[in-house]
C-alpha positions, 0 to 999 in steps of 0.5 A: 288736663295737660301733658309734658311733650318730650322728644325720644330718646329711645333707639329703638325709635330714634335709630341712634344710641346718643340718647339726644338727636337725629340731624345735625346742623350743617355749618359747611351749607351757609356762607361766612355771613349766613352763618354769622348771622345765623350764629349770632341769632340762634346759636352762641349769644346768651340766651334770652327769651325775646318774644320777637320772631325773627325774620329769615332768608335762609334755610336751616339745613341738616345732616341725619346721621348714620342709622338715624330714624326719620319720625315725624318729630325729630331732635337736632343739635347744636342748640337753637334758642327756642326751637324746640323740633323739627316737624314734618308736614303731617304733623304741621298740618295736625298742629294746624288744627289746634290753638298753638301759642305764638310760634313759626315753622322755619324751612329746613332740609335733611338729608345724607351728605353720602347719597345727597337724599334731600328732603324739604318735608320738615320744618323748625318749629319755633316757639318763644316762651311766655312771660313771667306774668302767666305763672302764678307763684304764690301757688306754684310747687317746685321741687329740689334733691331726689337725684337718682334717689340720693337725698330727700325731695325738698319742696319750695314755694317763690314770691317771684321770679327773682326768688326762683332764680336766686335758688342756685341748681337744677329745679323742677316743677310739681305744681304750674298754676297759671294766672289769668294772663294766661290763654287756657285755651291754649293747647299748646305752650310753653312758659320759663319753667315746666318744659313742653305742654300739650291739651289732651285733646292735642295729645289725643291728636297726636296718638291718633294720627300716630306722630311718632317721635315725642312721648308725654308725661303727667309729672306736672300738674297745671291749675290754671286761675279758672 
């Protein structure tokens, strides 16, 4: 069985009351052409989902914001084409432990522009999603409307890609069925629809080691080919 992972929002968790991220990236720590590479990577070109990880020279540097809490997954902004979250040590060595699918921790340091705390225990977790070929459209169950209870849940089936994306707005996932192009001992992925994934051996994990920071969902079944 898998479970959709999502970052906090809460709080009471997070510390902070924007309901979206902790740490901030810090424009001012790059040099004009660091920054224009990194820009031009990560941050303003279209999104793609390149499977090809890149190779850095820098360090991705960020500043907590007031109040924030540190967990041990933590949420950023501005968007970083697919990275996903920050991760301290102890969760990188829990990952460590399991089957994650094609990713890379990138160096980051947090800290407090006012005290100079810094600290190098985080990563970025990068992870590029996989192909198309891994989602089984034939049985796969998306789902439109229901948004806050205004109007009826309609339920869609799609030939392939090229269907699902001519469906113009917001879509989500009731049924992910895998083809045998997919890893199914994968305890951790991620594919074009449906977000985040975790084994329940993974999420077991993460429980017991008391990662705090993400909570999980079973909204989206997952059948695989098997």
């Amino acid at each position: 069985m898998y479970y959709n992972i999502e970052l906090e929002a809460d709080p009471k968790v997070i510390g902070v009351h924007n309901g979206v991220y902790q740490v901030q990236l810090d424009e001012k720590a790059y040099d004009k052409e660091k920054y224009k590479l990194l820009d031009e990577i990560f941050l303003s070109n279209e999104f793609t989902a390149d499977q090809v990880i890149p190779e850095l020279d820098f360090k991705f540097y960020f500043k907590i914001l007031k109040s924030a809490k540190k967990t041990s997954f933590m949420s950023y902004s501005p968007n970083i084409r697919h990275g996903q979250f920050l991760i301290n040590k102890n969760t990188i060595e829990v990952f460590e432990s399991f089957n994650i699918q094609k990713y890379k921790n990138f160096d980051a340091i947090i800290y407090d522009s006012k005290k100079e705390d810094f600290d190098n225990s985080y990563s970025l977790f990068y992870c590029v999603l996989q192909d198309w070929n891994v989602i089984d459209f034939n049985r796969t169950i998306f789902t439109t409307g229901g948004v806050f209870g205004n109007g009826p849940i309609v339920e869609h089936k799609f030939a392939n890609e090229n269907e699902y994306k001519a469906l113009v707005g917001s879509k989500d996932v009731k049924t992910l069925a895998l083809t045998e192009k997919f890893d199914t001992s994968l305890d951790f992925f991620i594919t074009r629809v449906g977000g985040l994934f975790v084994s329940e051996r993974l999420k077991e994990a993460i429980e017991r080691n008391k990662l705090s920071g993400v909570f999980f969902r079973n909204n989206t079944e997952v059948i695989t080919s098997n």
